[in-house]
C-alpha positions as a LaTeX table, in Angstrom:
\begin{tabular}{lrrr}
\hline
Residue & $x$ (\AA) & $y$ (\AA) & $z$ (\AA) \\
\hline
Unk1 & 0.00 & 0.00 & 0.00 \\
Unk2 & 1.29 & 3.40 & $-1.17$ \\
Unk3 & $-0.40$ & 6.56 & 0.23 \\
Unk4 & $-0.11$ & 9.47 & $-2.35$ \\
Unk5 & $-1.73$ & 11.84 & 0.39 \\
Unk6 & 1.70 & 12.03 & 2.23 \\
Unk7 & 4.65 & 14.61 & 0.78 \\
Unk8 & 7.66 & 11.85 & 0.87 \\
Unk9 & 5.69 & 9.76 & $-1.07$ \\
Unk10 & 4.66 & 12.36 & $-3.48$ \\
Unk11 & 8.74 & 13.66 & $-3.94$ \\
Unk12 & 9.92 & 10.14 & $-4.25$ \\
Unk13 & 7.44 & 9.36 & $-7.30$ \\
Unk14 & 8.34 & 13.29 & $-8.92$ \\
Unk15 & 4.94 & 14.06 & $-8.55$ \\
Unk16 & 2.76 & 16.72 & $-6.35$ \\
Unk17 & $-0.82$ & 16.42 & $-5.36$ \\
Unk18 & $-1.87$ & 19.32 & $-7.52$ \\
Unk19 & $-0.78$ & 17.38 & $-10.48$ \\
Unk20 & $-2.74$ & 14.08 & $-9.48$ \\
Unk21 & $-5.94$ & 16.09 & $-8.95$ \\
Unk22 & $-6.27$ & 18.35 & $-12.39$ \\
Unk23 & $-8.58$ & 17.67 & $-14.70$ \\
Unk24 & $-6.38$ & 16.21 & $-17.17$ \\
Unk25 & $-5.14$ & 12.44 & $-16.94$ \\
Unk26 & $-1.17$ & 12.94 & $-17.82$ \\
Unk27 & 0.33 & 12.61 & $-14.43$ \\
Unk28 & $-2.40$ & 10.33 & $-13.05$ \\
Unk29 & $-1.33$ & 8.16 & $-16.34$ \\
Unk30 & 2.02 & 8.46 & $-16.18$ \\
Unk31 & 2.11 & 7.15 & $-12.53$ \\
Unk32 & 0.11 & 3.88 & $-12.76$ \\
Unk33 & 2.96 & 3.11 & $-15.92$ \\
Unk34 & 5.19 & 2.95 & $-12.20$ \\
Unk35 & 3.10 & 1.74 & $-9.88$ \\
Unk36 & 1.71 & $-1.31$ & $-12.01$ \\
Unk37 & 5.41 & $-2.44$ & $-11.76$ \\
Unk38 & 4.88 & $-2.86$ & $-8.08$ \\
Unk39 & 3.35 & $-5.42$ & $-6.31$ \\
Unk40 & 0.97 & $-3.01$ & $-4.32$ \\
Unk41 & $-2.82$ & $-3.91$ & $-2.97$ \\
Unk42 & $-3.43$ & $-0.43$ & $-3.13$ \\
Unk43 & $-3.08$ & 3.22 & $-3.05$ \\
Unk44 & $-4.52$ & 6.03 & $-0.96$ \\
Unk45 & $-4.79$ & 9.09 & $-3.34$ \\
Unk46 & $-6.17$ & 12.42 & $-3.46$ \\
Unk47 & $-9.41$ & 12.84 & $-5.05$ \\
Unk48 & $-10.13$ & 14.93 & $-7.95$ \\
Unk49 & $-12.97$ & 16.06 & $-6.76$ \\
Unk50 & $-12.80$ & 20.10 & $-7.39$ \\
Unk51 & $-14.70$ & 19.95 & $-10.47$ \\
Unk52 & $-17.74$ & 17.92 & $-8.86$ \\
Unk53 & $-17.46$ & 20.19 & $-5.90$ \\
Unk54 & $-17.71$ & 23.32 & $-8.57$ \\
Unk55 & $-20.75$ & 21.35 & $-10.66$ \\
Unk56 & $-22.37$ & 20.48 & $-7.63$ \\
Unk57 & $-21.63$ & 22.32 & $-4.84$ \\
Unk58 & $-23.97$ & 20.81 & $-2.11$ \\
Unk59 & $-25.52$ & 17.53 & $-1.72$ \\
Unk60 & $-28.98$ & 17.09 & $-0.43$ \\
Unk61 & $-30.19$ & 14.28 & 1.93 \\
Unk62 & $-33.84$ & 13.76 & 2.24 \\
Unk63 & $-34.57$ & 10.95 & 5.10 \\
Unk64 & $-38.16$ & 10.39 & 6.82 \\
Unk65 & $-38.61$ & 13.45 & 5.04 \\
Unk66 & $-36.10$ & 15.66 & 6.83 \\
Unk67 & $-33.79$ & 17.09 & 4.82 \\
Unk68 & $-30.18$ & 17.87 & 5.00 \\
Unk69 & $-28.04$ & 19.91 & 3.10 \\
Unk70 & $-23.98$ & 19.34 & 3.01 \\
Unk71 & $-21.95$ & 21.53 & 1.18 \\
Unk72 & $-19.81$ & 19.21 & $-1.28$ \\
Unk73 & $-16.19$ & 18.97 & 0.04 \\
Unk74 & $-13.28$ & 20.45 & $-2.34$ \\
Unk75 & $-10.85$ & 18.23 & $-0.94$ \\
Unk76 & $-10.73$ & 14.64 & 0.04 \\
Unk77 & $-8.87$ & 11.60 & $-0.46$ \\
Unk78 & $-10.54$ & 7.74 & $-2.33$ \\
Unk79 & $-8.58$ & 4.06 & $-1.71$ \\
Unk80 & $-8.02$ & 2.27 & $-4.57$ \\
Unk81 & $-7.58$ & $-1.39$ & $-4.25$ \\
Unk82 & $-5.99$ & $-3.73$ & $-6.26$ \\
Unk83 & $-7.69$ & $-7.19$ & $-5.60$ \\
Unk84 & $-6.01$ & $-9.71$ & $-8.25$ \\
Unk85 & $-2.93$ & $-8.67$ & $-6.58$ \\
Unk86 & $-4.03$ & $-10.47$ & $-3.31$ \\
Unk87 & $-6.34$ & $-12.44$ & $-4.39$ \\
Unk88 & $-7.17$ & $-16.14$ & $-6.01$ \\
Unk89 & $-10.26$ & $-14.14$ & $-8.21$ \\
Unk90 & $-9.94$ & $-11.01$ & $-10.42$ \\
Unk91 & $-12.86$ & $-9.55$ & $-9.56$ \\
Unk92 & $-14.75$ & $-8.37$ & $-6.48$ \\
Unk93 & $-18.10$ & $-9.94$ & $-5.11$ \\
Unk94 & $-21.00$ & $-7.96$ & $-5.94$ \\
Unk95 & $-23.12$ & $-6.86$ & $-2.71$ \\
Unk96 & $-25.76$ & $-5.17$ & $-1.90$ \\
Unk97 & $-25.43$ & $-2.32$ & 1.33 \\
Unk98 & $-28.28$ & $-1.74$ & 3.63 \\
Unk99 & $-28.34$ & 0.59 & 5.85 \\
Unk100 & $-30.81$ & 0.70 & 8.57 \\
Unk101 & $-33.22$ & 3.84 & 9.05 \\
Unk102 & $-32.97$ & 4.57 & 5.23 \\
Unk103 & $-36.22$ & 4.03 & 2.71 \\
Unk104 & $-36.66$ & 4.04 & $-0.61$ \\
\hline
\end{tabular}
């Protein structure tokens, strides 16, 4: 596990969090070419989420009809796994999530 959030990982790649987050896919390209050569199970990277944030700047919640309004973060960080690496199977189980309290 690598996590791209952190500065000495960032300088020993050559790369800078800014450059994994633009809109454009260069850097973010350029580093899986060097981190497929590892045998990693995953990465912790920062999310490119400014654009979504800028689109959509709040997200509404509407629960037993009380609603809930969050503004939409700018910043943030997503795990990105890499089953076949650790596992027999190269693909994940489908599930289904419930979570109590919450209706259709």
């Amino acid at each position: 596990m690598i996590d791209l959030t952190q500065p000495a990982a960032l300088q020993y790649f050559q790369t800078t969090s800014a450059a994994l987050i633009r809109d454009g896919y260069e850097e973010s390209h350029r580093l899986a070419e060097t981190l497929r050569k590892l045998d990693l199970a995953g990465i912790l990277v920062p999310a490119a989420i400014g654009t979504v944030a800028r689109t959509f700047p709040h997200i509404q919640l509407v629960r037993n009809r009380i609603r809930v309004v969050y503004v939409t973060p700018h910043t943030g960080m997503n795990l990105v796994q890499f089953p076949h690496r650790y596992q027999e199977f190269h693909e994940l189980e489908r599930y289904r999530a419930i979570v109590r309290g919450l209706t259709r």
